[in-house]
MIMARBA-902155 format. One record per residue: residue number from 1; x, y, z of N, C-alpha, C in turn. Coordinates in Angstrom, 2 decimals, padded with zeros to 5 digits, always signed. Example, Ala and Ser with C-alpha at 12.3 -4.5 7.8 and 13.67 -1.06 7.14 Angstrom:
<kolzas>
<kolza n="1" n_u="+013.19" n_v="-005.69" n_w="+007.80" ca_u="+012.30" ca_v="-004.50" ca_w="+007.80" c_u="+013.20" c_v="-003.30" c_w="+007.80"/>
<kolza n="2" n_u="+012.85" n_v="-002.25" n_w="+007.08" ca_u="+013.67" ca_v="-001.06" ca_w="+007.14" c_u="+012.90" c_v="+000.03" c_w="+007.87"/>
</kolzas>
This chain:
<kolzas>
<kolza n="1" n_u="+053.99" n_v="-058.94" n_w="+039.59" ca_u="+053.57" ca_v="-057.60" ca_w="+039.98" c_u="+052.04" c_v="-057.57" c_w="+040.03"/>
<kolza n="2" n_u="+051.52" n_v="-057.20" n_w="+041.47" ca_u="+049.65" ca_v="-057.05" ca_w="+041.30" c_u="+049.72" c_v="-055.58" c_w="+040.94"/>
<kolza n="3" n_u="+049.02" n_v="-055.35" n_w="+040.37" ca_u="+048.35" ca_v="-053.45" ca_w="+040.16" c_u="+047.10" c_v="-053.42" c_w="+040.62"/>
<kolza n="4" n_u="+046.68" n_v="-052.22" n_w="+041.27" ca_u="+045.42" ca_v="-052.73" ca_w="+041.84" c_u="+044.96" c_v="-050.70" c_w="+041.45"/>
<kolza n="5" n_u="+044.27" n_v="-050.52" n_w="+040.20" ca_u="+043.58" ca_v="-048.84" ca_w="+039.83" c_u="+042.48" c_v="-048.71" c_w="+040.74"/>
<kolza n="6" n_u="+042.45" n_v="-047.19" n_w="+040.46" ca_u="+041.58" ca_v="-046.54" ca_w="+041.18" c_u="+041.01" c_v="-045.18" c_w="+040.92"/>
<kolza n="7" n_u="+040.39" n_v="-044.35" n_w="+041.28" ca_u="+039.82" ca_v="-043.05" ca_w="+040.74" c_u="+039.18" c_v="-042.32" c_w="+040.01"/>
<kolza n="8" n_u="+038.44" n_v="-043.88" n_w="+039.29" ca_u="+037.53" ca_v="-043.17" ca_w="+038.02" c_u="+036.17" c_v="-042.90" c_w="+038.65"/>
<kolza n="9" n_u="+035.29" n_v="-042.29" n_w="+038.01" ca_u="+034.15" ca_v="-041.44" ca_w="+038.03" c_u="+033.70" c_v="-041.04" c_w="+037.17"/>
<kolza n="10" n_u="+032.36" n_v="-040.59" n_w="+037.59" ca_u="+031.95" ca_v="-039.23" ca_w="+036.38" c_u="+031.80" c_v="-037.77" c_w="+036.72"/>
<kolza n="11" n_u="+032.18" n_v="-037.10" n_w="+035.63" ca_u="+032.56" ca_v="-036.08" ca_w="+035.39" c_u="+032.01" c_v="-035.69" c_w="+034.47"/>
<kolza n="12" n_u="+032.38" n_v="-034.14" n_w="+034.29" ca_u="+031.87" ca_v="-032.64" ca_w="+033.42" c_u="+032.76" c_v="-032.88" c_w="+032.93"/>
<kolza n="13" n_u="+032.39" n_v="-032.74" n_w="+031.05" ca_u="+033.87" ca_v="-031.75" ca_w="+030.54" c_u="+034.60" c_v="-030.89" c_w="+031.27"/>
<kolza n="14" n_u="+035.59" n_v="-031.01" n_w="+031.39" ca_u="+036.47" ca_v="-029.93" ca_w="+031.74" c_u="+037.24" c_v="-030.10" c_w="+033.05"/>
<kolza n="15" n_u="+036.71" n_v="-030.90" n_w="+033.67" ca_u="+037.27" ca_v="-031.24" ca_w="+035.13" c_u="+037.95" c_v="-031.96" c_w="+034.89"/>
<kolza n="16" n_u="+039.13" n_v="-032.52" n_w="+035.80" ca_u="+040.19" ca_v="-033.11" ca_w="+036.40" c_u="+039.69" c_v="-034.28" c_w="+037.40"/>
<kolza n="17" n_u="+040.45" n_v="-035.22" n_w="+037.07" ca_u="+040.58" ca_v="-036.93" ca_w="+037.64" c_u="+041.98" c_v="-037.11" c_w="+037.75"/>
<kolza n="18" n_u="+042.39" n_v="-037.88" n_w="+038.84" ca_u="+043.23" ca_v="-038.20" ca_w="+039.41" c_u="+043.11" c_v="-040.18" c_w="+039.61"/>
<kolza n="19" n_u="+043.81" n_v="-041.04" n_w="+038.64" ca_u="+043.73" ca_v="-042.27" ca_w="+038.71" c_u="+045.10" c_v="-042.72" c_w="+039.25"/>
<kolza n="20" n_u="+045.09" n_v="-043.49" n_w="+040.47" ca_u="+046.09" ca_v="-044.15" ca_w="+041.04" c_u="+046.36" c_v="-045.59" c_w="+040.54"/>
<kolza n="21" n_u="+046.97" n_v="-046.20" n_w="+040.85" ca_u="+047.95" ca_v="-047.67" ca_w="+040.69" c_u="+048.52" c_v="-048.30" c_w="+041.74"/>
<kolza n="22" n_u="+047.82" n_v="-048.69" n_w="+042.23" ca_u="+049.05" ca_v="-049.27" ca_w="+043.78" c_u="+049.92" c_v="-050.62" c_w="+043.26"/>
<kolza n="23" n_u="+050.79" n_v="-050.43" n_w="+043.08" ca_u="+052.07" ca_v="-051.85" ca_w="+042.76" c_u="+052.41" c_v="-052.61" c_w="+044.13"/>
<kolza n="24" n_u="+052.56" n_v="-053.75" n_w="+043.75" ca_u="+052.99" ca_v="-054.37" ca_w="+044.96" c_u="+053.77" c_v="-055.80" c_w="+044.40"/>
<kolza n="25" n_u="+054.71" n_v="-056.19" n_w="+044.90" ca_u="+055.34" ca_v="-057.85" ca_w="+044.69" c_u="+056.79" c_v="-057.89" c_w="+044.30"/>
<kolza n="26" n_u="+057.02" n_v="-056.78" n_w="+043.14" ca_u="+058.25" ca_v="-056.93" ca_w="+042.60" c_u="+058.91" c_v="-055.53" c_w="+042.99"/>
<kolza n="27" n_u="+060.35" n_v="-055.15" n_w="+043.11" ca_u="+061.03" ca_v="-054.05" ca_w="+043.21" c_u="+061.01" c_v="-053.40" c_w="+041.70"/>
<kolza n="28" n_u="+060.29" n_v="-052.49" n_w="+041.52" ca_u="+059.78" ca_v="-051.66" ca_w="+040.34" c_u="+061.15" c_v="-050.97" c_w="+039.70"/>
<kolza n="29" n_u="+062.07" n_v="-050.79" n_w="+040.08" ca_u="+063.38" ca_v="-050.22" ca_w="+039.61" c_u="+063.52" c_v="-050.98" c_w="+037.81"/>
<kolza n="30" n_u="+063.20" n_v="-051.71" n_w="+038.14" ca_u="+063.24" ca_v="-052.73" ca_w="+036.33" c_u="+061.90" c_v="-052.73" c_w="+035.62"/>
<kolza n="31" n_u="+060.99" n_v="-051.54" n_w="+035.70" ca_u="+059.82" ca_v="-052.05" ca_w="+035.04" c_u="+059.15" c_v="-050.29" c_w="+034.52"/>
<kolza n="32" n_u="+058.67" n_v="-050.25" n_w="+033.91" ca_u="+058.04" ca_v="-049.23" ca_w="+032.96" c_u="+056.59" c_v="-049.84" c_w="+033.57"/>
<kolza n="33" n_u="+055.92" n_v="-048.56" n_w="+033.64" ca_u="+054.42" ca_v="-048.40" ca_w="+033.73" c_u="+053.58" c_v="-047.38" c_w="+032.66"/>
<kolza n="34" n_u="+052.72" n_v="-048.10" n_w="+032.80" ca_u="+051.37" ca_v="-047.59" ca_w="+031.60" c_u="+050.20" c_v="-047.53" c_w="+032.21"/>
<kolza n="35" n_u="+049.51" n_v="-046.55" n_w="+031.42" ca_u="+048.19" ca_v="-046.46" ca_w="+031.32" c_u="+047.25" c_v="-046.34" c_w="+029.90"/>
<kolza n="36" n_u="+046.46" n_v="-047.24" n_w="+030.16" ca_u="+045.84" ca_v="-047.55" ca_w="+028.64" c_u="+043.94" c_v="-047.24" c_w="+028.76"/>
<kolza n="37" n_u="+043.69" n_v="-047.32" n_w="+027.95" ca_u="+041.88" ca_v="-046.93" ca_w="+027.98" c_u="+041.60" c_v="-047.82" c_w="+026.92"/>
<kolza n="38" n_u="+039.85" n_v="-047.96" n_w="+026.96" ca_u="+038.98" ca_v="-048.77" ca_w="+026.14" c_u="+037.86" c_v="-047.89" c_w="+026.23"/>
<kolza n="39" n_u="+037.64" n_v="-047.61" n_w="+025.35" ca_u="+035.99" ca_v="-047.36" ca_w="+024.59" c_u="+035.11" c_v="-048.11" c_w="+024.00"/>
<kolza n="40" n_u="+034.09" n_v="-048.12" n_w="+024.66" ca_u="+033.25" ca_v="-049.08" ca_w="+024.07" c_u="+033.69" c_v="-048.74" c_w="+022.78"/>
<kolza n="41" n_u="+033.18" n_v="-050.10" n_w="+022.19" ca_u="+033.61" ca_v="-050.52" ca_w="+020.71" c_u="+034.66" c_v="-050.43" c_w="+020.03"/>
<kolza n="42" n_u="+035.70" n_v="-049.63" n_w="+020.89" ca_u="+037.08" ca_v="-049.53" ca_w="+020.53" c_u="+037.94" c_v="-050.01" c_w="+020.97"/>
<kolza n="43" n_u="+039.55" n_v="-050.45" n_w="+020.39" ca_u="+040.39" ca_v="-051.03" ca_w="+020.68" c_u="+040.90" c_v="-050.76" c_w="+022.04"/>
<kolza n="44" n_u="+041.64" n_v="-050.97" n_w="+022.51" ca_u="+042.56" ca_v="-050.43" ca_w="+024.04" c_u="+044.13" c_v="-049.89" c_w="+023.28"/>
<kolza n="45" n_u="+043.94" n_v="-048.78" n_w="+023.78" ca_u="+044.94" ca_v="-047.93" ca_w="+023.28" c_u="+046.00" c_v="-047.09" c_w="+024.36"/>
<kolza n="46" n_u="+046.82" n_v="-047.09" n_w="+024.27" ca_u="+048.18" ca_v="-046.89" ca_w="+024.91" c_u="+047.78" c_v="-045.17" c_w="+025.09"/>
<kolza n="47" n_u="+047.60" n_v="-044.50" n_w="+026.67" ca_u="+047.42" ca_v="-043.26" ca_w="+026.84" c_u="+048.67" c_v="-042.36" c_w="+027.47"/>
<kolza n="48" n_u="+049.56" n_v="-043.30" n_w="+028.31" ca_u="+051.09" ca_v="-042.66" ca_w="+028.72" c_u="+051.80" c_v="-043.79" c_w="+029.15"/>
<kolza n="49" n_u="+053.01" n_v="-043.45" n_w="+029.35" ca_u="+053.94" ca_v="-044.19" ca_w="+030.19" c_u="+054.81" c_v="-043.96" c_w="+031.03"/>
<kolza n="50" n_u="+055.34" n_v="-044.22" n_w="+031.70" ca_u="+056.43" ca_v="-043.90" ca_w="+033.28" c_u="+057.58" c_v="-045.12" c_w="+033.15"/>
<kolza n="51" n_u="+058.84" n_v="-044.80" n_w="+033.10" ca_u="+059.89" ca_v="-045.37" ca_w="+033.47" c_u="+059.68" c_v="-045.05" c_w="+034.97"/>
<kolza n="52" n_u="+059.90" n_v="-046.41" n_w="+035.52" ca_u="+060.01" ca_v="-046.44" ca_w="+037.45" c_u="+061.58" c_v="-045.47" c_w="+037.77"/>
<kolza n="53" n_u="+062.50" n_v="-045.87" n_w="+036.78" ca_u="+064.11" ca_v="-045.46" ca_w="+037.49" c_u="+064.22" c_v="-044.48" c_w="+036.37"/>
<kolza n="54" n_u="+064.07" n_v="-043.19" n_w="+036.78" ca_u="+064.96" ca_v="-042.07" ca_w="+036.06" c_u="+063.30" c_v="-041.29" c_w="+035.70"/>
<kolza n="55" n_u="+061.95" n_v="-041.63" n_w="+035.64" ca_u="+060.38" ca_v="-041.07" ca_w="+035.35" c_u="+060.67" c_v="-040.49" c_w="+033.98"/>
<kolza n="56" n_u="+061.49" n_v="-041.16" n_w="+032.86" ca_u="+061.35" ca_v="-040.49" ca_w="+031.54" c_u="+059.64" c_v="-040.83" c_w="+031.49"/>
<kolza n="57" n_u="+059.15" n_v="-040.18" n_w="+030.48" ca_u="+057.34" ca_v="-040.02" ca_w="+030.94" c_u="+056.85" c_v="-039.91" c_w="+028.96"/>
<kolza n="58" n_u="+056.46" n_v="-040.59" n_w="+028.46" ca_u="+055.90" ca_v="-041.11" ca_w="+027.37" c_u="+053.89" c_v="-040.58" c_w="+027.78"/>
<kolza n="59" n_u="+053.75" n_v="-039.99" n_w="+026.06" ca_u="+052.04" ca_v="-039.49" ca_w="+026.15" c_u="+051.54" c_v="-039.70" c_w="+024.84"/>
<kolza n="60" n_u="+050.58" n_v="-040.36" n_w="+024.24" ca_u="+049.89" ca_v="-040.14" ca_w="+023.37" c_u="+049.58" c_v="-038.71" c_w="+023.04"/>
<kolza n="61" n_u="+049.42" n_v="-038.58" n_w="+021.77" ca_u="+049.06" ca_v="-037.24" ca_w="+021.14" c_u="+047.74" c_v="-036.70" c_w="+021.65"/>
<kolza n="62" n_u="+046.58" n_v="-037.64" n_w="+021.60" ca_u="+045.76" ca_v="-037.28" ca_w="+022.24" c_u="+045.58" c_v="-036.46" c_w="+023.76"/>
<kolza n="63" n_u="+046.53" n_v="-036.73" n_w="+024.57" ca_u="+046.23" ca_v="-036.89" ca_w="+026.00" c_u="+047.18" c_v="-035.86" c_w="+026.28"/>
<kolza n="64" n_u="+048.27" n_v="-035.32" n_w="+025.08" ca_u="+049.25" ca_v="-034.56" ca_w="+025.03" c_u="+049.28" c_v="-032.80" c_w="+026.27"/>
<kolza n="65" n_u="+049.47" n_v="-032.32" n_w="+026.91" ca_u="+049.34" ca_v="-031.36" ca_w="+027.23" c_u="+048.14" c_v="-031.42" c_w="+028.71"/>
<kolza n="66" n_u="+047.96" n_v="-031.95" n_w="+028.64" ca_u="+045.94" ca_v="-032.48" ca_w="+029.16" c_u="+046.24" c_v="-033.68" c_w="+030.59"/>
<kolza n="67" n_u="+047.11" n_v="-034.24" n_w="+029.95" ca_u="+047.42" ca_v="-035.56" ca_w="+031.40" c_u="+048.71" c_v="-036.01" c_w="+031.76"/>
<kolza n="68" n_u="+048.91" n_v="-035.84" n_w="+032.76" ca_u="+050.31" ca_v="-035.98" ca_w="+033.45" c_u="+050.57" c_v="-037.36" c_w="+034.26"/>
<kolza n="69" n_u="+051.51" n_v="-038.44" n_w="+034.15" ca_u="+051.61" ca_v="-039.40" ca_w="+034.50" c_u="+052.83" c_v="-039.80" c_w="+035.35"/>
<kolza n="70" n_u="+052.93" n_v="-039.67" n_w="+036.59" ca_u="+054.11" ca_v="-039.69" ca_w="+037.46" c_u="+053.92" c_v="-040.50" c_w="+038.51"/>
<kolza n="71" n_u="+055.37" n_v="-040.95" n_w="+039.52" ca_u="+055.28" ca_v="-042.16" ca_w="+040.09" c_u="+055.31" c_v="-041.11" c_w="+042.01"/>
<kolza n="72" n_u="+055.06" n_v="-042.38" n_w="+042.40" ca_u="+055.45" ca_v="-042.02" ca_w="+044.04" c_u="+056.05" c_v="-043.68" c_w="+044.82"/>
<kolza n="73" n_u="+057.69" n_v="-042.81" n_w="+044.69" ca_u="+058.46" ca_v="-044.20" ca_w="+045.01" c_u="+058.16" c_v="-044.97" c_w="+046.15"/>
<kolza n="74" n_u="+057.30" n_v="-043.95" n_w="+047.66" ca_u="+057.70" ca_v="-044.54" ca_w="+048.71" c_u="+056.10" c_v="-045.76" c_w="+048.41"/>
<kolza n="75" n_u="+055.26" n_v="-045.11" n_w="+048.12" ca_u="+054.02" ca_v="-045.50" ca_w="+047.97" c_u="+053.97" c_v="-046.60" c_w="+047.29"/>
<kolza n="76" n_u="+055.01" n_v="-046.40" n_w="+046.33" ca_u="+054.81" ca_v="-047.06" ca_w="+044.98" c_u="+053.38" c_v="-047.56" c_w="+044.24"/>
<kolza n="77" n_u="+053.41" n_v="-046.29" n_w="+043.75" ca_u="+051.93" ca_v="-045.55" ca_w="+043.07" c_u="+051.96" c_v="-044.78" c_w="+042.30"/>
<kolza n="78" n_u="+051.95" n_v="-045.56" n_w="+040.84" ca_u="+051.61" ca_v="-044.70" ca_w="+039.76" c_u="+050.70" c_v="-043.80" c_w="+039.44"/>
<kolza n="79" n_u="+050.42" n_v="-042.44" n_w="+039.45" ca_u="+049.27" ca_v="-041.38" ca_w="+038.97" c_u="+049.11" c_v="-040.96" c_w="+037.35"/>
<kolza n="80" n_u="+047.77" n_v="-041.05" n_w="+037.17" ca_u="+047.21" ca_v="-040.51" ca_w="+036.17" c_u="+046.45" c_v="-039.31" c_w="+036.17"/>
<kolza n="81" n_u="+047.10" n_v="-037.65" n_w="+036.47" ca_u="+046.25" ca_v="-036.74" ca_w="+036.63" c_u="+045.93" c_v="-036.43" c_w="+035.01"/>
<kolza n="82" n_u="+044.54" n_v="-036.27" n_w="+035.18" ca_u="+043.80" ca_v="-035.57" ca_w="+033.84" c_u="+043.17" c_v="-034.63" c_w="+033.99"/>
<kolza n="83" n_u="+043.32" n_v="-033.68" n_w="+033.28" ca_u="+042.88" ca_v="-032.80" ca_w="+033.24" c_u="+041.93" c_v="-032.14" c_w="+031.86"/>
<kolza n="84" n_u="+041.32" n_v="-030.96" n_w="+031.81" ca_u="+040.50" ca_v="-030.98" ca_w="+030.47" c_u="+040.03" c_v="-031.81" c_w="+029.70"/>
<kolza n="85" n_u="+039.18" n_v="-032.58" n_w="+030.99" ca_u="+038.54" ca_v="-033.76" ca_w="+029.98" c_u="+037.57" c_v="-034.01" c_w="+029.12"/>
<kolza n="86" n_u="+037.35" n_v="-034.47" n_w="+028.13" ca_u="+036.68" ca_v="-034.29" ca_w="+027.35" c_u="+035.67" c_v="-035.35" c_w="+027.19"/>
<kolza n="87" n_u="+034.72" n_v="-035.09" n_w="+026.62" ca_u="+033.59" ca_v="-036.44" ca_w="+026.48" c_u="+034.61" c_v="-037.93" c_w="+025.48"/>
<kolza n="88" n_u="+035.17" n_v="-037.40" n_w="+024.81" ca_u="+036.09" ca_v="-038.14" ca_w="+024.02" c_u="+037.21" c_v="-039.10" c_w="+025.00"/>
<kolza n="89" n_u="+037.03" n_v="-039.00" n_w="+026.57" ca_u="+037.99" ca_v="-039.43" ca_w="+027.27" c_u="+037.37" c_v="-040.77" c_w="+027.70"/>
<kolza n="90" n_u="+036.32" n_v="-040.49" n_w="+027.56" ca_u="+035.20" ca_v="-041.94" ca_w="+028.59" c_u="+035.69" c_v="-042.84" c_w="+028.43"/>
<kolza n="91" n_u="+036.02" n_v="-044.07" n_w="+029.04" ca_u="+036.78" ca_v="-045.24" ca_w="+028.69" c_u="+037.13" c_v="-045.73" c_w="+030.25"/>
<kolza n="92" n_u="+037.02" n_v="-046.86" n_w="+029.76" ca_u="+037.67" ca_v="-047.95" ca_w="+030.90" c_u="+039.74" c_v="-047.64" c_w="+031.25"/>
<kolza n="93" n_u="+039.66" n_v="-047.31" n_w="+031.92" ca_u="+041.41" ca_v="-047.18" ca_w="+032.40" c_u="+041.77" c_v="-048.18" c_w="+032.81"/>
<kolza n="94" n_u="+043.11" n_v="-048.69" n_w="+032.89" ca_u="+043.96" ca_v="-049.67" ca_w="+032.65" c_u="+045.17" c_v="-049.44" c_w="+033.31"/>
<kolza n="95" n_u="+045.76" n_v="-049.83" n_w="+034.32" ca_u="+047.37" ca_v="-049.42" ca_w="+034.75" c_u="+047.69" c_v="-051.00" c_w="+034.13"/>
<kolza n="96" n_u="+049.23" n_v="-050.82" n_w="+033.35" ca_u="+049.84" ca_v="-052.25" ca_w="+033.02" c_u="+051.44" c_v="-051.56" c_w="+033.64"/>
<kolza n="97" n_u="+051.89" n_v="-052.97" n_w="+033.91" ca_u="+053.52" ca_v="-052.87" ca_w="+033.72" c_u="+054.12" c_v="-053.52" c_w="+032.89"/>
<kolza n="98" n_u="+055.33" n_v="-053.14" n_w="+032.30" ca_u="+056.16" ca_v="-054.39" ca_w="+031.84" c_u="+057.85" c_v="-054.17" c_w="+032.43"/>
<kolza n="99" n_u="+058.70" n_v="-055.39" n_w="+032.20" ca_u="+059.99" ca_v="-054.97" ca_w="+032.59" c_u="+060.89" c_v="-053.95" c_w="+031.21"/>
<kolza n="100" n_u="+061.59" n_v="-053.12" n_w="+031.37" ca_u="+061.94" ca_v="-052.17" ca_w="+030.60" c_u="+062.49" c_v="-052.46" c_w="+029.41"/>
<kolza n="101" n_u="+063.03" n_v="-053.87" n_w="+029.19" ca_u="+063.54" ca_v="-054.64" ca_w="+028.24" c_u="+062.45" c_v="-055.81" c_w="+027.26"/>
<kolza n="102" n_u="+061.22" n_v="-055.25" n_w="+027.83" ca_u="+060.70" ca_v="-056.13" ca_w="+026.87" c_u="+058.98" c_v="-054.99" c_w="+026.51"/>
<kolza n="103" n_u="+058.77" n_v="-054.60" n_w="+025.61" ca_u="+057.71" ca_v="-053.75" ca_w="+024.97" c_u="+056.71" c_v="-054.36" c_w="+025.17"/>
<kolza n="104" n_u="+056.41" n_v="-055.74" n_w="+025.57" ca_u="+055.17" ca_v="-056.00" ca_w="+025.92" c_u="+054.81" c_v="-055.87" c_w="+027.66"/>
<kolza n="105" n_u="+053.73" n_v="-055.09" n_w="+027.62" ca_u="+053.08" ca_v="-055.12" ca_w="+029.07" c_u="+052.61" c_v="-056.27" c_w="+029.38"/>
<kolza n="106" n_u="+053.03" n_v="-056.97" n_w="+030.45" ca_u="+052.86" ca_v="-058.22" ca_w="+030.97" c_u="+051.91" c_v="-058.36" c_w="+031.59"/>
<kolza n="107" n_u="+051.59" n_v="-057.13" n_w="+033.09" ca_u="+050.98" ca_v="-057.19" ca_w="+034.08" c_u="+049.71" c_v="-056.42" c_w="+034.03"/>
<kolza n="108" n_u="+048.63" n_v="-056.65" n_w="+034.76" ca_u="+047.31" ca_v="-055.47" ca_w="+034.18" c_u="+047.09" c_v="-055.07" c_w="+035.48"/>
<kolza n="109" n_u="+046.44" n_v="-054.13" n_w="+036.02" ca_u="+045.31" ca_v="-054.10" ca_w="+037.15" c_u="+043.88" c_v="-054.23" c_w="+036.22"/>
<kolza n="110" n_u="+043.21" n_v="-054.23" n_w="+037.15" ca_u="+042.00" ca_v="-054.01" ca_w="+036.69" c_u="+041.13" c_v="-052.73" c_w="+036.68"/>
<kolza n="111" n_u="+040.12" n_v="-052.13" n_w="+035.38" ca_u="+040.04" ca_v="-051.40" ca_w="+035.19" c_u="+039.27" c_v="-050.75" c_w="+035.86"/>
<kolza n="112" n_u="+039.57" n_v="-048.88" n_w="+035.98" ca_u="+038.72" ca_v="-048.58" ca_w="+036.55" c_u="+038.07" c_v="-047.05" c_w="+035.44"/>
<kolza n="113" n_u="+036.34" n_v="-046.87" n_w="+035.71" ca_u="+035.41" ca_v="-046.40" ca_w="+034.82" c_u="+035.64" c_v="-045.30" c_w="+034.79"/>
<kolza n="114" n_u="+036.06" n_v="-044.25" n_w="+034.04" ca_u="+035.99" ca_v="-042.57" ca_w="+033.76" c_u="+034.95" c_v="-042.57" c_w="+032.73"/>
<kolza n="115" n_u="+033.99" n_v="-042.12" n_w="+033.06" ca_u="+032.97" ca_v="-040.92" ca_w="+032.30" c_u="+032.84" c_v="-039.47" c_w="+032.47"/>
<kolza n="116" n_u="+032.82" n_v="-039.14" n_w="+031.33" ca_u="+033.17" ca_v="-037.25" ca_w="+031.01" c_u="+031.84" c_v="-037.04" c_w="+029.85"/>
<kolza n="117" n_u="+030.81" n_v="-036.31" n_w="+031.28" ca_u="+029.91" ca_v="-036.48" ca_w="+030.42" c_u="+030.12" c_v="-034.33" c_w="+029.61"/>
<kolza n="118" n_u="+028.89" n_v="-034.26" n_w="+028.74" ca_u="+029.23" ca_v="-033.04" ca_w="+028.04" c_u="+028.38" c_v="-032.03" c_w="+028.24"/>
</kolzas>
């Protein structure tokens, strides 16, 4: 599976970003998608998730209420809308996949930059 992100920027508190995922290689019906962030000096931490077949939809507490993570089958393109962002959001974004039977994310794109300045 390639992932190939997109949509970061900078931003005001409070505004809304929209980060895409374009998938391509494998038929996604068997695979769970993620989105993860890095902060400088901080670990990379798990921000939502998307089942491809059935969109059950997994969120960190943080990101709870604030960011919505849904697929577009024909496209096959995972979204990361955020909303009410906070300076606390800045971080490198991350789309991963893995297949639904195994908890480790296998596949990465590469990241793309959200800054939320204050």
């Amino acid at each position: 599976v390639q992932l190939q992100a997109s949509g970061g920027g900078l931003v005001q508190a409070g505004d809304s970003l929209r980060l895409s995922c374009a998938a391509s290689g494998r038929t996604l019906s068997s695979y769970a998608m993620g989105w993860f962030r890095q902060a400088p000096g901080k670990e990379r931490e798990f921000v939502a998730g998307i089942r491809w077949s059935g969109g059950r939809t997994y969120y960190a507490d943080s990101v709870k209420g604030r960011f919505t993570i849904s697929r577009d089958n024909v496209k096959n393109t995972v979204y990361l809308q955020m909303s009410s962002l906070i300076p606390e959001d800045t971080a490198v974004y991350y789309c991963a996949a893995r297949i639904v039977t195994n908890l480790k994310y296998a596949y990465w794109g590469q990241g793309t930059q959200v800054t939320v300045s204050s």
